[in-house]
C-alpha positions in Angstrom: -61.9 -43.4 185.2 -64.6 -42.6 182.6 -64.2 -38.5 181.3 -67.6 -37.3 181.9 -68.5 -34.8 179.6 -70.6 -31.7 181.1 -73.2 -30.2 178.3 -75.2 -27.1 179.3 -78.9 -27.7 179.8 -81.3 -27.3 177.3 -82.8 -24.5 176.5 -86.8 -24.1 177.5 -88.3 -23.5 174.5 -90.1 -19.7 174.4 -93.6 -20.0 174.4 -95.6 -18.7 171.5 -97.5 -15.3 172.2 -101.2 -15.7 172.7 -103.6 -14.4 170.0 -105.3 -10.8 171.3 -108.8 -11.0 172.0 -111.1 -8.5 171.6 -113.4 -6.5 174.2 -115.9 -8.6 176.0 -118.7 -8.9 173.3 -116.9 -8.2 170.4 -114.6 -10.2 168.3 -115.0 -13.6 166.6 -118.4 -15.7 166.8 -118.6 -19.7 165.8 -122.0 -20.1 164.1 -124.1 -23.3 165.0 -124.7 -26.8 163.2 -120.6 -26.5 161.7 -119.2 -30.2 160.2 -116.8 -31.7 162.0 -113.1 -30.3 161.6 -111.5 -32.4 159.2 -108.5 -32.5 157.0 -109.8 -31.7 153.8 -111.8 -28.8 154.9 -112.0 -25.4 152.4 -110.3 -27.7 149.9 -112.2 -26.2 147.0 -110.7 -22.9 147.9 -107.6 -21.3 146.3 -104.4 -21.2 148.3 -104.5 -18.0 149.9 -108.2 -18.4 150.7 -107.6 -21.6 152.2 -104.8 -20.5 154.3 -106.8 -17.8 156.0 -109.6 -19.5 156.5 -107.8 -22.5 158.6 -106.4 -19.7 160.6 -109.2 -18.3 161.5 -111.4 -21.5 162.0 -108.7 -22.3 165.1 -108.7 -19.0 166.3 -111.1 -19.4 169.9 -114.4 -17.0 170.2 -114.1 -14.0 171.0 -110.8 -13.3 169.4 -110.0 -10.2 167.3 -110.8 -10.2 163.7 -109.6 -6.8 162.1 -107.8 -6.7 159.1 -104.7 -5.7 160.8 -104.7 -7.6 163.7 -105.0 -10.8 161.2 -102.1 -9.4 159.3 -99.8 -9.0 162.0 -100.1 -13.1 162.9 -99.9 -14.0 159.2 -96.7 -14.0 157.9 -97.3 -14.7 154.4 -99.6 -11.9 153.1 -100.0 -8.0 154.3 -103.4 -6.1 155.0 -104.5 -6.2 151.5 -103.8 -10.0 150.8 -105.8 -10.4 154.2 -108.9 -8.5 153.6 -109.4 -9.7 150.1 -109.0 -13.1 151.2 -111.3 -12.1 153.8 -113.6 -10.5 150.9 -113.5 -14.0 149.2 -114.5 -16.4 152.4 -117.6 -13.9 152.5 -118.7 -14.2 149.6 -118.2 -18.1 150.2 -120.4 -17.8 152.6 -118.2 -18.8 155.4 -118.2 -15.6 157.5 -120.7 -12.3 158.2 -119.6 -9.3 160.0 -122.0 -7.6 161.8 -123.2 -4.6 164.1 -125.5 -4.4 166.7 -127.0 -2.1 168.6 -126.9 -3.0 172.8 -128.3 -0.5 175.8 -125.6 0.0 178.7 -126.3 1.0 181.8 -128.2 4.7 182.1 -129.9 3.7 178.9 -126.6 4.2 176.5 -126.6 2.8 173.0 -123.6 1.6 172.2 -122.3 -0.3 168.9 -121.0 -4.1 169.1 -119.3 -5.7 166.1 -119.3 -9.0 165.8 -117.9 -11.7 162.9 -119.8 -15.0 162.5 -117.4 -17.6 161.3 -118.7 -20.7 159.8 -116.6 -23.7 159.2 -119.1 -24.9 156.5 -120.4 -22.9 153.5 -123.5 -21.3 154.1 -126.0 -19.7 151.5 -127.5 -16.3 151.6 -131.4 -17.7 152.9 -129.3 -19.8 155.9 -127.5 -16.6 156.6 -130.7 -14.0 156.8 -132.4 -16.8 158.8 -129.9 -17.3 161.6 -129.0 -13.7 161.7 -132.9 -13.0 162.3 -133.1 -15.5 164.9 -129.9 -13.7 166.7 -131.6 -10.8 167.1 -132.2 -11.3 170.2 -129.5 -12.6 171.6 -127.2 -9.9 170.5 -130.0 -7.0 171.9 -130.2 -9.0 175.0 -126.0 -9.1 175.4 -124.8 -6.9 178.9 -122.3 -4.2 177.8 -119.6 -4.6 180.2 -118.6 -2.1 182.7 -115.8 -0.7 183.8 -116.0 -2.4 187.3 -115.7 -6.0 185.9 -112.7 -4.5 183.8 -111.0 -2.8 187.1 -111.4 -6.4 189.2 -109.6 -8.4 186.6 -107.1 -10.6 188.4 -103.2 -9.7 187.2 -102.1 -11.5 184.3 -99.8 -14.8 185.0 -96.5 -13.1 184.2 -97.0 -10.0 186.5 -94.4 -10.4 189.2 -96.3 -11.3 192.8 -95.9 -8.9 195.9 -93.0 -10.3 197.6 -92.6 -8.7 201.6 -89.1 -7.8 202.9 -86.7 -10.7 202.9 -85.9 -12.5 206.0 -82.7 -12.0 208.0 -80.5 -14.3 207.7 -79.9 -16.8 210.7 -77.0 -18.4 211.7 -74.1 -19.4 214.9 -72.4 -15.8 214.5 -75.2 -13.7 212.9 -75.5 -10.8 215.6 -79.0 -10.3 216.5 -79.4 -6.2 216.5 -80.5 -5.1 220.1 -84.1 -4.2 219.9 -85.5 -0.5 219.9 -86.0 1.2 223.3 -90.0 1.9 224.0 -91.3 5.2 223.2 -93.3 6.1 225.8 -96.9 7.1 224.8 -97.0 11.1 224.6 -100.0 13.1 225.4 -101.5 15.3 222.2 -103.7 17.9 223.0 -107.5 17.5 221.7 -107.6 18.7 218.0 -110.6 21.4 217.6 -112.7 20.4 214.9 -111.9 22.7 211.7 -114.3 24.2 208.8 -115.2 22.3 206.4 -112.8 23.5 203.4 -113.6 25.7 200.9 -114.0 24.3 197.5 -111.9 25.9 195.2 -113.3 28.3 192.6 -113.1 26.2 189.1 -115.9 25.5 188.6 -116.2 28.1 185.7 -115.3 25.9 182.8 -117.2 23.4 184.0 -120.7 25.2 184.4 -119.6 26.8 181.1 -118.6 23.5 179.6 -122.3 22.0 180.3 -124.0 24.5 179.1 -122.4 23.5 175.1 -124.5 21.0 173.7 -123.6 17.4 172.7 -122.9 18.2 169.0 -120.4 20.7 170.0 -118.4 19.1 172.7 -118.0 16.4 170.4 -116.7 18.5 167.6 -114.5 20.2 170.5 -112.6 16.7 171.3 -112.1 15.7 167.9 -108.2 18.0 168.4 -107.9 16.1 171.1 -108.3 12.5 169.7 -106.3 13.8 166.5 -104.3 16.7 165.9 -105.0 17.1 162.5 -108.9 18.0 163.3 -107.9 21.0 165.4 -111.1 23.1 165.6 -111.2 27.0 167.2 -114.4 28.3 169.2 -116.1 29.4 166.1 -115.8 26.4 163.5 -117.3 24.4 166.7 -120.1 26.6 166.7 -120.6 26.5 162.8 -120.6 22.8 162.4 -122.5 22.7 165.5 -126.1 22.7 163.9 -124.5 19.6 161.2 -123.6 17.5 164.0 -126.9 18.2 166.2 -128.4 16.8 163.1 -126.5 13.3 163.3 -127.4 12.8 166.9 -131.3 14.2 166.6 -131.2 10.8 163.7 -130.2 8.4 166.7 -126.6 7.8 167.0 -124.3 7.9 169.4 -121.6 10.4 170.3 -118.8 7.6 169.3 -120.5 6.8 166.3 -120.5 10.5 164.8 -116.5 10.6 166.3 -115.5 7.5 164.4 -117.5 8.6 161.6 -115.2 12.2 161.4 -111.6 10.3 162.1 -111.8 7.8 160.3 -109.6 7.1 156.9 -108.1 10.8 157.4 -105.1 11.9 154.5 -101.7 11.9 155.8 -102.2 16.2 156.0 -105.5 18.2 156.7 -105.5 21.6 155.6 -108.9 23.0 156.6 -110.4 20.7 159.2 -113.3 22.9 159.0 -114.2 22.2 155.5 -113.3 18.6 155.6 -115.3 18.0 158.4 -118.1 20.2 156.8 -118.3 18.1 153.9 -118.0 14.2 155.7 -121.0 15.8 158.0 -123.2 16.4 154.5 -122.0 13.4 152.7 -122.1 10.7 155.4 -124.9 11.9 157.3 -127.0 8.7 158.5 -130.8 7.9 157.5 -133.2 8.9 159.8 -134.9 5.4 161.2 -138.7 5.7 162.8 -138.9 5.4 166.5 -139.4 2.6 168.4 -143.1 4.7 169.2 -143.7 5.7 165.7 -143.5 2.7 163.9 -144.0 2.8 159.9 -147.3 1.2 159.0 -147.2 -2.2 157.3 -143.3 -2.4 158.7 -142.1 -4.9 160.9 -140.3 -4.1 164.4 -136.2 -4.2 164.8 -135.9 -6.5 167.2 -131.8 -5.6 168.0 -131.3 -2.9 165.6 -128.4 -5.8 163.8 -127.2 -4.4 160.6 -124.4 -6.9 158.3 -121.7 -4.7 157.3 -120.2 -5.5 153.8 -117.0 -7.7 153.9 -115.1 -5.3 151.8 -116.0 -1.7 152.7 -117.7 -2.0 155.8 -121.1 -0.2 155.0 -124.1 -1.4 157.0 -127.7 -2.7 155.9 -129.9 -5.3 156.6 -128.7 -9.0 155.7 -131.4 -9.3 152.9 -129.6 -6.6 151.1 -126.2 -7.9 151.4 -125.7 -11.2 149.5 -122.4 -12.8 149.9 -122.3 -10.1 152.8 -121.3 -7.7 149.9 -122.9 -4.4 149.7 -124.3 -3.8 145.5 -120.9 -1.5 144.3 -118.2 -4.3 146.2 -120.6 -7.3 144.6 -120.3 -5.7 141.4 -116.5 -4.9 141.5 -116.1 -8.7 142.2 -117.7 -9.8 140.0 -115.9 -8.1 137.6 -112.3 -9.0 139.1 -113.8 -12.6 138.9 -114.9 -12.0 135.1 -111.4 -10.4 134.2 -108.7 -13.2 135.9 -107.2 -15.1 133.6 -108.5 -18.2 132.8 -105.7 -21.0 133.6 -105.5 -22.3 130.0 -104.6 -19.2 128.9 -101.8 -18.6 131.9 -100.0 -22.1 130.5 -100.3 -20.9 126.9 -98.6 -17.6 128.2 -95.7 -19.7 129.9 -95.2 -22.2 126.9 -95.0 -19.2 124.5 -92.4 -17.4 126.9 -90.5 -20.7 127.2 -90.6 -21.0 123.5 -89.0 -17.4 123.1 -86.8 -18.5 125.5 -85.6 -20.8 123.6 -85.0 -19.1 120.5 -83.0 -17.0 122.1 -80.4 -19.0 123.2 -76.8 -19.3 121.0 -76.9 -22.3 119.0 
């Protein structure tokens, strides 16, 4: 008789996390008119350029494309590696980031970044153009609401609603004896009661709407981040600063992000940092839509490119290689300074040559 030897099965092999997407609206855009994907695609880019770029190029629409989030799934290189590689495929003219301007529902203006991904190189002039003609596309774009967001159906690996098990049946299973019948009792007819009283807090509220915009915004800014802790009366000072951001046209979020964003590690006077980041990042004031400027063109989408490297907005035509002017000219200097790669192999024959003279005869 044959000895049959039992193995374990084989394991199922774990399935690879998904990618995060972004929000509906945001995240990665494909632009139009790309080559077919081939093998030798971004070959005349260096290594860690190339790598990044083939990432991203599989990555689906609407996918995230933030620094960090790319970090996370690359193994190889950290935040900085990412976003100057990121730096370098912009100035390549494979990708734009951008920022657009889209009306909600109850006429809110809210902020939609986007990053345009092109598989093939694009130039400056293609780039303005298309960007122009998205316009209105991006203006036209639904913000989505909450409701769409609530009615999601669960995700696949969220354990169904199972009911009760069943008994089990069987020859000596003893069926329980069933309850006895309650007889219907008689309840007396309820009397119909006052309508309640509503409770007396509505103080803070009536005293909450009656602060302006500017300084329920500065209010919550403790809330979002302890280190911006703000009493009653630094609220009320930097109240006329911040009245002044939203009387220029942006939103509440947009002067919040503006105030928390790249904070130091410890904030000694919230007051006077947030003083000074009101005064020094303070927005320009645009003409409205029913003052236009004479001789100007009409927005049409309010889209602004945002440069590659630090993120400040401005129109496509003054952001070539989707570089604002002080990031263009700090590249161009990095580029100007790396060593040429006749002088690196000089270096390493000379080392290997010292090397050598070293060594015991």
């Amino acid at each position: 008789m044959a000895t049959q030897h039992l193995s374990p099965a084989l394991r199922v092999p774990a399935a690879s996390p998904a990618y995060p997407m972004a929000k509906p609206g945001y995240g990665k855009r494909s632009a139009p008119h790309q080559q077919a994907r081939t093998r030798d695609d971004f070959a005349l880019l260096p290594t860690r350029e190339r790598y990044v770029a083939g990432f991203v190029d599989h990555l689906p629409d609407g996918a995230a494309m933030s620094v960090k989030t790319l970090a996370k799934q690359l193994p190889l290189y950290g935040q900085q590696a990412v976003s100057t590689a990121l730096t370098a495929l912009s100035v390549a003219g494979h990708l734009r980031r951008v920022r657009c301007a889209v009306v909600g529902a109850g006429d809110e203006t809210r902020w939609v970044f986007r990053t345009f991904w092109s598989r093939t190189a694009r130039d400056n002039e293609w780039w303005n153009t298309y960007l122009a003609t998205e316009k209105g596309t991006l203006a036209a774009a639904p913000v989505p609401e909450a409701s769409t967001l609530d009615t999601a159906p669960p995700p696949s690996w969220a354990p169904a609603a199972e009911g009760p098990p069943p008994a089990p049946e069987g020859p000596d299973t003893e069926q329980a004896p069933e309850p006895a019948a309650v007889p219907h009792q008689r309840t007396p007819a309820r009397v119909p009661e006052a309508e309640p009283v509503p409770p007396a807090l509505d103080a803070a509220p009536a005293v909450e709407a009656g602060r302006s915009p500017a300084y329920l915004a500065l209010a919550r800014l403790g809330r979002d981040d302890h280190r911006l802790t703000l009493s009653a009366g630094d609220c009320a000072t930097l109240e006329p600063q911040a009245a002044q951001w939203l009387a220029r046209g942006v939103s509440v979020d947009y002067l919040t992000s503006a105030l928390t964003a790249g904070l130091p590690a410890q904030v000694d006077s919230p007051v006077g940092l947030l003083r000074r980041r009101l005064t020094d990042k303070i927005p320009p004031r645009l003409p409205t839509a029913g003052s236009p400027s004479p001789g100007a063109p009409t927005p049409a989408g309010h889209l602004l490119v945002e440069c590659t490297d630090c993120g400040r907005p401005g129109p496509p035509q003054a952001l070539p290689g989707g570089l604002c002017r002080p990031c263009r000219t700090a590249h161009a200097g990095a580029a100007e300074d790396s060593p040429h790669p006749v002088d690196i192999a000089d270096v390493k024959a000379h080392m290997n040559n010292l090397r050598d003279l070293l060594k015991p005869v």
